[in-house]
PALUMDO-186852 format. One record per residue: residue in three letters; z, y, x of N, C-alpha, C in turn. Coordinates in nm, 2 decimals, m for minus. Atoms other than C-alpha are relative to their C-alpha. Example, Ala and Ser with C-alpha at 12.3 -4.5 7.8 and 13.67 -1.06 7.14 Angstrom:
   code      nzz      nyy      nxx     cazz     cayy     caxx      czz      cyy      cxx
    ALA     0.00    m0.12     0.09     0.78    m0.45     1.23     0.00     0.12     0.09
    SER     0.00    m0.11    m0.09     0.71    m0.11     1.37     0.08     0.11    m0.08
# end
This chain:
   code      nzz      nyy      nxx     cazz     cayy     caxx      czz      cyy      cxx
    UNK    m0.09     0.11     0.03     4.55     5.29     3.98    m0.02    m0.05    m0.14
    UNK     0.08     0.05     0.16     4.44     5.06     3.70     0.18    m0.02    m0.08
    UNK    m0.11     0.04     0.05     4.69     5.05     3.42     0.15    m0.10    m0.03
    UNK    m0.10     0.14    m0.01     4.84     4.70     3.42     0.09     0.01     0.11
    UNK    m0.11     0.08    m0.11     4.99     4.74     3.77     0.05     0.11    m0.02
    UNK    m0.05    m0.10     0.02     5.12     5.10     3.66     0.12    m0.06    m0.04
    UNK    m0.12     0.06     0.07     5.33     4.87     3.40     0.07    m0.14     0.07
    UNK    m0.11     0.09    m0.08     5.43     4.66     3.63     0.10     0.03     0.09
    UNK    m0.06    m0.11    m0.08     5.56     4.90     3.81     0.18     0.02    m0.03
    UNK    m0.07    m0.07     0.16     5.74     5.03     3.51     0.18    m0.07    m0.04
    UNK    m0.07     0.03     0.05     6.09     4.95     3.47     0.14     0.05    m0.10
    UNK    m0.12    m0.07     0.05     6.28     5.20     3.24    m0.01    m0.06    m0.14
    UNK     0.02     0.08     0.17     6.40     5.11     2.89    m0.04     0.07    m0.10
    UNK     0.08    m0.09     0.14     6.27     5.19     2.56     0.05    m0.08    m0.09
    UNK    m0.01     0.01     0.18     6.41     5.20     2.23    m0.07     0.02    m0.09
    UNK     0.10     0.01     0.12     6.24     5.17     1.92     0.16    m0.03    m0.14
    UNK    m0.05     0.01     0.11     6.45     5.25     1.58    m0.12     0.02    m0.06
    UNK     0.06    m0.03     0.08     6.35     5.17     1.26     0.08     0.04    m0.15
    UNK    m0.12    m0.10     0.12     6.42     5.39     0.93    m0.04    m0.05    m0.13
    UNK     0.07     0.01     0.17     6.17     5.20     0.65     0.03    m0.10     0.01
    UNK     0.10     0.19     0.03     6.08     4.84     0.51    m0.12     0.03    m0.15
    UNK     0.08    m0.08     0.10     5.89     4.99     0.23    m0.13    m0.03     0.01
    UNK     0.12    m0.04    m0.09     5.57     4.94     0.42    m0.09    m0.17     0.00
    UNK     0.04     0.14     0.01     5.31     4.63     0.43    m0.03     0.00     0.13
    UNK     0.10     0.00    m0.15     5.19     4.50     0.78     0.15     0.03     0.08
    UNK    m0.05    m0.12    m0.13     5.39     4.69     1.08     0.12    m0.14     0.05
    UNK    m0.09     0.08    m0.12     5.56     4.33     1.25     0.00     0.02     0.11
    UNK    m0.04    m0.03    m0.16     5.70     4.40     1.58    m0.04    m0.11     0.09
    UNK     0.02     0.11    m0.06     5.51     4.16     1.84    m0.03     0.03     0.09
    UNK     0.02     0.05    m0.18     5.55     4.03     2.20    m0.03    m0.08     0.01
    UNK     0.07     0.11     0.02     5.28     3.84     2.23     0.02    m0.07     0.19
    UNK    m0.07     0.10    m0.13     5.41     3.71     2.67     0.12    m0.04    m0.06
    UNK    m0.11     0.08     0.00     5.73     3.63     2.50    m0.04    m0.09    m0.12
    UNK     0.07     0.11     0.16     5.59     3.42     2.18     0.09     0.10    m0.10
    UNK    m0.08    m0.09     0.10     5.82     3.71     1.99    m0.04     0.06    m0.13
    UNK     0.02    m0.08     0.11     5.76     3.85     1.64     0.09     0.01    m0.09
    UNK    m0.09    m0.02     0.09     5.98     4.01     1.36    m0.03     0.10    m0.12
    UNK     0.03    m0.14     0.07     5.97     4.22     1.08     0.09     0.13    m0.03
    UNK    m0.12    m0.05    m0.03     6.19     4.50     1.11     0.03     0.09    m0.11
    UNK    m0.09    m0.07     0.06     6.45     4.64     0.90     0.05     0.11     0.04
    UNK    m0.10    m0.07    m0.01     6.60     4.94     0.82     0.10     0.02     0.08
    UNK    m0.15    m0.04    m0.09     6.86     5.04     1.11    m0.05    m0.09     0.10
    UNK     0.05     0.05    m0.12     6.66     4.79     1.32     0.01     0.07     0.13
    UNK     0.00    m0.09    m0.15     6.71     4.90     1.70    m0.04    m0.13     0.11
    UNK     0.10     0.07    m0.07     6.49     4.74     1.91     0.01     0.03     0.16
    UNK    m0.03    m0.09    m0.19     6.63     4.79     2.34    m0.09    m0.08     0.04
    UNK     0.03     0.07    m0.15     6.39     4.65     2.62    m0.05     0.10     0.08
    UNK     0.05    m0.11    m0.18     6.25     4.75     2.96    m0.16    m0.04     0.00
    UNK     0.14    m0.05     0.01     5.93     4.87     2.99    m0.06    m0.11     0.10
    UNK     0.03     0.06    m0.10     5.70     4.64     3.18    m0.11    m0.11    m0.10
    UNK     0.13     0.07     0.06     5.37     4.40     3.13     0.05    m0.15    m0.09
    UNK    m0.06     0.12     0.13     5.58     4.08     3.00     0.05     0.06    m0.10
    UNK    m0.08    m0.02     0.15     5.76     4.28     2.73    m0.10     0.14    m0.08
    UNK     0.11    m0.05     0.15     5.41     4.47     2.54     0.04    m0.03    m0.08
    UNK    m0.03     0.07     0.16     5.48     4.48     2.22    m0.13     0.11    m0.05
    UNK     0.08    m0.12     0.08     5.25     4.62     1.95     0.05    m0.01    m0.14
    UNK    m0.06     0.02     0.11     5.27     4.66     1.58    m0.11    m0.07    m0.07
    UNK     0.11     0.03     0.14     5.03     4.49     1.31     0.00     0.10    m0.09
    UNK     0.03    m0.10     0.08     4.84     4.69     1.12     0.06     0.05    m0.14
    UNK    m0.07    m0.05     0.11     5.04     4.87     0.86    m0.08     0.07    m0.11
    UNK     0.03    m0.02     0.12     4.93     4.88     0.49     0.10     0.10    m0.10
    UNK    m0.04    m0.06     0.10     5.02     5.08     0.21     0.10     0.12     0.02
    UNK    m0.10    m0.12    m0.04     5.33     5.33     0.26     0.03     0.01     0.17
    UNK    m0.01     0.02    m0.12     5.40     5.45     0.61     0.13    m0.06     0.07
    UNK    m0.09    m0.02    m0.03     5.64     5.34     0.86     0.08     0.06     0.10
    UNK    m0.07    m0.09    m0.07     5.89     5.55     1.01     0.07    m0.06     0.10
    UNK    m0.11     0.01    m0.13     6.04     5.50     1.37     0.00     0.11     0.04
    UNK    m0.05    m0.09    m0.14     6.21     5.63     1.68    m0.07    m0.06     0.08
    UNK     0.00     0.11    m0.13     6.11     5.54     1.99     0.03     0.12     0.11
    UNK    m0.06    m0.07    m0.08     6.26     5.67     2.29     0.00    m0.07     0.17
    UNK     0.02     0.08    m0.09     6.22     5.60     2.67     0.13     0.06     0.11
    UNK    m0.12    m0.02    m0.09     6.55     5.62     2.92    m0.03     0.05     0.16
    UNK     0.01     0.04    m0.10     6.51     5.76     3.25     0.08     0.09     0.08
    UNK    m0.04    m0.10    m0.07     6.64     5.96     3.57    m0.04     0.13    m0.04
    UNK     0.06    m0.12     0.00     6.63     6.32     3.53    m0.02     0.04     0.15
    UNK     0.11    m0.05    m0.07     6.33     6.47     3.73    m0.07    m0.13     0.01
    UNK     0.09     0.12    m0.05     6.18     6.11     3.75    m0.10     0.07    m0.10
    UNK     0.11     0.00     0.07     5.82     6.14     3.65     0.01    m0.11    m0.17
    UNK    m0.04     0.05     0.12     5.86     6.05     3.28    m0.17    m0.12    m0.02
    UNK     0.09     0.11     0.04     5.50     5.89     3.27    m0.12     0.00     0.14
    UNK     0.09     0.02    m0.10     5.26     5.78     3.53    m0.15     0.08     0.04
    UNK     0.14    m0.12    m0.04     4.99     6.04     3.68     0.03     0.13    m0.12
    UNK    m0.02    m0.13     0.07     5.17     6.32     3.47     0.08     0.12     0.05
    UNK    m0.07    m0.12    m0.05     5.31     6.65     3.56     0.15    m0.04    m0.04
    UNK    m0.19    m0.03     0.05     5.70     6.64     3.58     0.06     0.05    m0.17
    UNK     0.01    m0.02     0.14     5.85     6.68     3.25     0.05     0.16     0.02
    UNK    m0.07    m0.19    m0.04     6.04     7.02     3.36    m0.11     0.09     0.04
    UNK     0.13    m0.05    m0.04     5.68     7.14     3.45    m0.12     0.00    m0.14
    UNK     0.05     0.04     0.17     5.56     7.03     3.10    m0.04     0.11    m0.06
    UNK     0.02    m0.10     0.07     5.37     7.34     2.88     0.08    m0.07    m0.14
    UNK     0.00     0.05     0.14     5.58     7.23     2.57    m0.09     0.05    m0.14
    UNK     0.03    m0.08     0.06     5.45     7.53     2.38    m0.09    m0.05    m0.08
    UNK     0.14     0.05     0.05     5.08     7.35     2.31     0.06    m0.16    m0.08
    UNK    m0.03     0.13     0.06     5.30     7.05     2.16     0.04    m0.02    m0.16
    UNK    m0.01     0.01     0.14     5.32     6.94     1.82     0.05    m0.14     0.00
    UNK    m0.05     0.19     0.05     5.57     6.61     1.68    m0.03    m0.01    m0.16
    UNK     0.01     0.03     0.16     5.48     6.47     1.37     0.05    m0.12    m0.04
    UNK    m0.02     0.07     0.07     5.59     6.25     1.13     0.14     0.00    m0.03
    UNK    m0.18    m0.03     0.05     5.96     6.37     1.12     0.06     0.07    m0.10
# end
């Protein structure tokens, strides 16, 4: 299954907080909606996952910047496409960084 129709698929939401502005670069852009912003401190960012609402970030210069991001879904739904259940998940081998 090629990616694109994966996310078309795709309709759970996703959050994105932000904790810096400190940082050069890192605008929030949805390039199917004409959208861009630069985001602030306490920024919280809700949409639903899916091929018109991509966003990415511009390349961020100088100091890093710090988010959340977080995705909403049924418990036992497959959290991501062609992946083992998350309750099946080895966490053990997992490492989070930047917190």
């Amino acid at each position: 299954m090629e990616h694109n129709s994966i996310l078309q698929n795709q309709k759970e939401p996703i959050s994105q907080l932000f904790w810096n502005d400190d940082f050069g670069g890192g605008t929030l852009v949805f390039p199917e909606l004409g959208i861009s912003f630069q985001p602030e401190p306490g920024d919280l960012v809700f949409f639903e996952e899916g091929q018109k609402n991509m966003c990415s970030i511009t390349k961020i210069s100088e100091k890093p910047l710090y988010m959340s991001e977080a995705w909403v879904g049924k418990f036992g739904q497959l959290w991501m496409p062609s992946k083992e259940p998350y309750e099946k998940i080895q966490w053990d081998n997992w490492e989070i960084k930047g917190f």
